[in-house]
Every structure is written in C-alpha cells, then in structure tokens.
N, C-alpha and C positions, 0 to 999 in steps of 0.2 A: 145169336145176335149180340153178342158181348164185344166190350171194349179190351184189347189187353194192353198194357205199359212193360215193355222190354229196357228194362235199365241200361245203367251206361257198359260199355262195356266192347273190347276189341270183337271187328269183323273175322271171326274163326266159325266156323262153321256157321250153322242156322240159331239166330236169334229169334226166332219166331215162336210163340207159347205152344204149348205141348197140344193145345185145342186143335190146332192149324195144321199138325201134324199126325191127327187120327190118333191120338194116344189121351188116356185120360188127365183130365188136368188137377193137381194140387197145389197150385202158388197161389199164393196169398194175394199177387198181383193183380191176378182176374178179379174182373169190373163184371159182374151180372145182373142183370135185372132184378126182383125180388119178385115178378110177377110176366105170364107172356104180355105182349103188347100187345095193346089193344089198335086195330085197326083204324077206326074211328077219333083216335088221338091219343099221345101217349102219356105216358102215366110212371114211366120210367123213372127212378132213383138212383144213387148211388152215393157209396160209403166217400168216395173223392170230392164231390161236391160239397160234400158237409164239411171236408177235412177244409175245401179252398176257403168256404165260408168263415171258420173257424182260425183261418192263419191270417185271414184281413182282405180278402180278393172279392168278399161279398159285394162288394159296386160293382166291380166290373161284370159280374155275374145277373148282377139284377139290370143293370144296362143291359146286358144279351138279351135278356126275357124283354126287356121296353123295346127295344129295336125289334123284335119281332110283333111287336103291334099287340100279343094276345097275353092274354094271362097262362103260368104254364101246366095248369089242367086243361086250357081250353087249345094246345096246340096241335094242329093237326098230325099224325104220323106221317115223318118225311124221309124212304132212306136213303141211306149218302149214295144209292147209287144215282141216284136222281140229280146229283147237283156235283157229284165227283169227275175230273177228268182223267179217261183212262189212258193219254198220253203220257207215257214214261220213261225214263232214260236212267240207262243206270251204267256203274261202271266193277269191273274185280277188286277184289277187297286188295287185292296186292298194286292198283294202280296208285300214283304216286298225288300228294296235293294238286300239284301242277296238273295231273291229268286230268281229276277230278274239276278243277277251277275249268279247262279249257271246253271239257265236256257242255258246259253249262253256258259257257260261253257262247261256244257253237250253237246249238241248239237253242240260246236264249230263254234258260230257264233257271229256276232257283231254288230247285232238288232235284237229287238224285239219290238211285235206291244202288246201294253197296251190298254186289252179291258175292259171296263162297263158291263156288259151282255153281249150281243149280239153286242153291241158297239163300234166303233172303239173311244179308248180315249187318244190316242198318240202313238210315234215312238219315240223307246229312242237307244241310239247306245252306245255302250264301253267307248269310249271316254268319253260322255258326263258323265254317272255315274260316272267314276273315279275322272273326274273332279270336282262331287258334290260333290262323302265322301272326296274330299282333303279340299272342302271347309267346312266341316263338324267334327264333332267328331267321333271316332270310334265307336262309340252308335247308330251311325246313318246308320247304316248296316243291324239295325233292324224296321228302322222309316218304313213305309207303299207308297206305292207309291201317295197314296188318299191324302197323306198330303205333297204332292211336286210340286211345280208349275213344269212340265215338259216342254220342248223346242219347239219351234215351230216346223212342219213339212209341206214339200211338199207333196199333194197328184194330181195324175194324171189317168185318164181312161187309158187303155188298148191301145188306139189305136193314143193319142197326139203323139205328132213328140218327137222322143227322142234328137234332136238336140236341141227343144225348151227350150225342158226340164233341157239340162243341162247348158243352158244359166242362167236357173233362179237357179242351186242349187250353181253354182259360184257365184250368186248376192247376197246368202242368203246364202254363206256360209255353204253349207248343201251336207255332204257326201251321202245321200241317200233321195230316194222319195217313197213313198206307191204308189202302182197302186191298185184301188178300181174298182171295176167292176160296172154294169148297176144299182145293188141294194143294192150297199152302202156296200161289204163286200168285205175284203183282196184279191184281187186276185194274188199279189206278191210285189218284192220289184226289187228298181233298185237302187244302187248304183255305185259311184266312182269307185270300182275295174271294174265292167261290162264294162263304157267304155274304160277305159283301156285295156281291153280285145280285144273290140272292135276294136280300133285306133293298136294296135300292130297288130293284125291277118289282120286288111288292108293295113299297111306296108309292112307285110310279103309276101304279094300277090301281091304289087307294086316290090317288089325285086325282084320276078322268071319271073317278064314280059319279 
C-alpha cells in the first residue's frame, strides 16, 4: 500500500518503481508505512510529510487535516479506490505537444498518462504543458514528448489510504496521483478536484445532522 515519487525524467521506457514491476525494491524513493494499517483508522506516517513540514508547507498540511473535520489519529481508513476515477486517457511517449494538448481537449480533461508501449512513462497535466510552451518557442508544439524531460509523479495502489496520499501530493506539490494496479498497469487517477469533492459532500452531510 505504499506511495512511490518517480522523478523527473524523459518518457523511455517504464517509469514506474521496481514494486509495480514484481521485482524487489531498493530506492530510496519509496514512501512505506512504518506499520500495517489499521482498518478502523489510519495511523500512517511518512518521512515526506516531516520533510514538507520542515521546508514551510506545514499550513497547508494542517488545513488538510481541518478540512477533514477529524483530528488525524482519529481518521477513518479511506482507499483512493474509493474516491479515484478510473477514467483515463493517455497518449505515446513519441506523440507531439500539439497531440498531447488536443487529446485533452477532446476528451476534456487535464491529464494524461504518457505510455512507452505497454509502459507507463509519465503523468503530464494542463498546467504543467502550458507552463512548458510558455517556457518555449511556438515551434515547440511540434517537439515530441520523447524529447522532454517530463515532471515527476505520484503513483499509489488501489487500496493506500487516500488521506496518506494526499499528505504527500501537498508535500510534492502535485495536483494528481496514478493509481496502478497489482500488474503495473493504469487503473485510474486521483486528483485535487476528487478531494474536494470529497471534503464538500462531507460537509454537506455534517449540515442536515
């Protein structure tokens, strides 16, 4: 039920941690629990949350835990499959900005999962693209995505605590997470709007008590 952080880095093969790939893991990257979760609520830690605490992102962190109403020993275990959407669209690491932009277009949305083959080779969002062609020339609409170091991304199993999870997308600055299933392949996505979604519709249901 671990969190992993794939660095920045071009879509060439699978970017995905060595856990997701049935091989044993040694990076340093991996986010693990210190203990199983407990059912009944979780209890989950990690060494990134201290670090975001410790670089000044502690508000925004301690607003997470306020907006969730509970204090966070007392939250209940929630996992991201429960509140992830497993609608996804993705495009070849070798399509060009422009196709990436129109993808998203199309389908009116604001990620996409950039595959190698078979591959998962990054998570790119709106945002981030706009903010590269601004760093770039208008030429660059046609550049490949094979030839762009892409941004890091969070991915998580089906079943990690979504609380945990979004302790580490505040630390990392990271509107959305891949949820990857048992055999290493998309099984949805969980972004910033979800919990939003989330934290309002439990609001809503504190109100009619």
């Amino acid at each position: 039920m671990s969190i992993f952080v794939s660095e920045p880095g071009r879509p060439v093969g699978t970017r995905l941690p060595e856990a997701f790939r049935a091989r044993r893991v040694g990076d340093v990257t991996e986010l693990t629990e210190t203990r199983a979760i407990n059912p009944g609520r979780s209890e989950a830690t990690d060494s990134e949350f201290q670090l975001a605490a410790n670089a000044g992102r502690h508000r925004a962190l301690e607003e997470y835990g306020a907006a969730a109403g509970e204090h966070r020993e007392e939250r209940p275990y929630l996992p991201v499959s429960r509140i992830s959407t497993p609608t996804l669209y993705s495009v070849p690491a070798d399509a060009t900005v422009s196709e990436a932009l129109s993808v998203m277009d199309e389908h009116q949305v604001h990620h996409l999962v950039v595959m190698s083959g078979d591959n998962v080779a990054g998570l790119v969002d709106l945002r981030w693209l706009l903010g590269w062609l601004h760093e770039h020339e208008a030429r660059a609409m046609s550049d490949s995505l094979l030839h762009i170091e892409l941004p890091a991304f969070l991915t998580a199993s089906p079943e990690t605590d979504a609380h945990q999870l979004a302790r580490l997308m505040l630390a990392h600055q990271l509107n959305a997470s891949l949820v990857v299933n048992a055999k290493g392949a998309p099984a949805g996505i969980v972004t910033s709007t979800d919990y939003l979604r989330l934290y309002a519709n439990a609001g809503r249901h504190e109100g009619t008590v």
